[in-house]
DRENPA-802055 format. One record per residue (C-alpha): residue number from 1; x negated, y, z; residue in one letter. Coordinates in steps of 0.001 Angstrom, whole numbers. Layout:
// DRENPA-802055
<r NUM; <X; Y; Z>; "a">
...
***
This chain:
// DRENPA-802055
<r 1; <20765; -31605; -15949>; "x">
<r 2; <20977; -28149; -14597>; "x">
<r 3; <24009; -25567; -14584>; "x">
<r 4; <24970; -22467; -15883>; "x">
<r 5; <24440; -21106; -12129>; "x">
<r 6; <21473; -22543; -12119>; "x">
<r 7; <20031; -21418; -15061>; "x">
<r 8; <21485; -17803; -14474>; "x">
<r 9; <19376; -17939; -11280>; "x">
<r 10; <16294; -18923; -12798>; "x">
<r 11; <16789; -16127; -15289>; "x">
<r 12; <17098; -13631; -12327>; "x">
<r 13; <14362; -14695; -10905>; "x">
<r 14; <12392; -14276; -14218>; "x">
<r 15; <13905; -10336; -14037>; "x">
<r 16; <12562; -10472; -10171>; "x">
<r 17; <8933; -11529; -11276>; "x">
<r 18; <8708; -8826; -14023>; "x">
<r 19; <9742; -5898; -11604>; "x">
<r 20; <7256; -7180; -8962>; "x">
<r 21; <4624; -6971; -11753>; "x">
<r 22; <5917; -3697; -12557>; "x">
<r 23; <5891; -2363; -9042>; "x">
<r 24; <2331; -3889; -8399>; "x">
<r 25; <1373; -1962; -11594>; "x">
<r 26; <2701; 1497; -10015>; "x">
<r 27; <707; 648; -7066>; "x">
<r 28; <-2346; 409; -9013>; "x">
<r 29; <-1891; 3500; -10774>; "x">
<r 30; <-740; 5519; -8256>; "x">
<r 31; <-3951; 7573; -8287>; "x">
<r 32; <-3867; 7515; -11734>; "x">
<r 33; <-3586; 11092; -13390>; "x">
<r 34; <13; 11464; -15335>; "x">
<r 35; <712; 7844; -14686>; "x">
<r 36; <5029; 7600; -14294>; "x">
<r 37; <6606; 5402; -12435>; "x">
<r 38; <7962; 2119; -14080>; "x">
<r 39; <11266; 373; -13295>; "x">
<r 40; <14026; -2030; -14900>; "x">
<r 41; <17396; -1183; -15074>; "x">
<r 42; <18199; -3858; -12815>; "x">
<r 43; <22023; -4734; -13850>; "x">
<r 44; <21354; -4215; -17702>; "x">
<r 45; <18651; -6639; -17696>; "x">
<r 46; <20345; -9003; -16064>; "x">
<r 47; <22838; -8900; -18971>; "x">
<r 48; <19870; -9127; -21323>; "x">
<r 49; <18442; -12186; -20006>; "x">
<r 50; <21249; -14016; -19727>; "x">
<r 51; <21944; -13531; -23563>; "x">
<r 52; <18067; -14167; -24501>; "x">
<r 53; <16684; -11059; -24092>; "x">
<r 54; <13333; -10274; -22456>; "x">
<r 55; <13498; -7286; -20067>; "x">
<r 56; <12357; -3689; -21038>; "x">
<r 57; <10763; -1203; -19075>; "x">
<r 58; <12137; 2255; -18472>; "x">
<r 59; <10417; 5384; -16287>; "x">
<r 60; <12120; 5822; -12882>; "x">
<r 61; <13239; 9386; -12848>; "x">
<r 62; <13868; 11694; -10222>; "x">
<r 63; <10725; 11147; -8829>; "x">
<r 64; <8740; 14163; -7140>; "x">
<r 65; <5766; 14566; -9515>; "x">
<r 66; <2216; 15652; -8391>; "x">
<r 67; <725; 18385; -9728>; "x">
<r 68; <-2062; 15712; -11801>; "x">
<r 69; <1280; 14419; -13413>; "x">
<r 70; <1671; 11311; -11687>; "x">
<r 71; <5046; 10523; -10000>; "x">
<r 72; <4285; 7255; -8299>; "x">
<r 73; <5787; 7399; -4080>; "x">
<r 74; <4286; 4806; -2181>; "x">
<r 75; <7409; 4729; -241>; "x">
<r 76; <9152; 4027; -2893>; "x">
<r 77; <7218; 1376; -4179>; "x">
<r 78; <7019; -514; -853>; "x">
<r 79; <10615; -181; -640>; "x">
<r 80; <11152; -1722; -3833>; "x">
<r 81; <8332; -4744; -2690>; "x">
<r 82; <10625; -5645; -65>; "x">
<r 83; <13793; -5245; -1756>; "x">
<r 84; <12326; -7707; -4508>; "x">
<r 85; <11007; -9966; -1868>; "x">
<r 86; <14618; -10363; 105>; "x">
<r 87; <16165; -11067; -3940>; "x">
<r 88; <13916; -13789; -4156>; "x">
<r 89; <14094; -15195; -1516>; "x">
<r 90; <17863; -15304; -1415>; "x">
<r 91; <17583; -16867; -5360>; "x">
<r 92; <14753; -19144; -4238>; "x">
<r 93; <16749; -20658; -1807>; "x">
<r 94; <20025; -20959; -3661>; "x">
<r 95; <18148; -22941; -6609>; "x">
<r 96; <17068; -25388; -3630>; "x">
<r 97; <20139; -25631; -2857>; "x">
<r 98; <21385; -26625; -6227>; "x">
<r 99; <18435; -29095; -6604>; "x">
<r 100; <18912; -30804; -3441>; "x">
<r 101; <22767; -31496; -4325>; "x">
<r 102; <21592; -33259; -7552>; "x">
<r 103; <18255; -35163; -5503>; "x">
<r 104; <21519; -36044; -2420>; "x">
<r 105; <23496; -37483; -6140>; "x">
<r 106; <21378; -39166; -7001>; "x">
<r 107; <20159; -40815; -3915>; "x">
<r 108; <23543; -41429; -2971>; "x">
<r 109; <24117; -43429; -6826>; "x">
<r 110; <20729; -45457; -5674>; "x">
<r 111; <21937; -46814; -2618>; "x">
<r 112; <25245; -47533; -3563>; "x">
<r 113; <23948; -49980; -6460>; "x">
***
């Protein structure tokens, strides 16, 4: 049986995997004429998710724009690759965490039979 924590987690992790597709996506485009930059509001979604939701997509603004149009910073996006990385990775490990207290339960209710 898993837990509201854990379940919140996995559903952050969901909102984790979209933005890295997102970012990914703004990588690929970022030669792309009038291409804009695509982001989640991060805390919003959150809220979303965790009532059912799936997350939406919203252009980053205050991004310099090129003159083609296209507002996509490399910086930025590499930035946000690393940020997203360091999330999951600090989710990733707390759901192992959660998972090895109920495998340590239950190994501890099989040798005390």
């Amino acid at each position: 049986m898993v837990d509201a924590t854990t379940s919140s987690l996995q559903r952050y992790m969901d909102l984790l995997s979209a933005r890295q597709k997102l970012v990914a996506s703004n990588i690929a485009n970022a030669d792309t004429p009038g291409y804009k930059t695509k982001d989640v509001d991060f805390q919003f979604e959150f809220t979303s998710l965790v009532n059912g939701q799936q997350p939406q997509t919203i252009e980053a603004e205050g991004l310099e724009e090129k003159p083609d149009g296209n507002n996509v910073s490399m910086d930025r996006e590499a930035r946000m690759l690393a940020e997203n990385a360091m999330r999951f990775n600090v989710a990733s490990t707390l759901v192992r965490s959660q998972f090895k207290q109920i495998r340590d339960a239950i190994d501890e209710g099989k040798s005390s039979s």
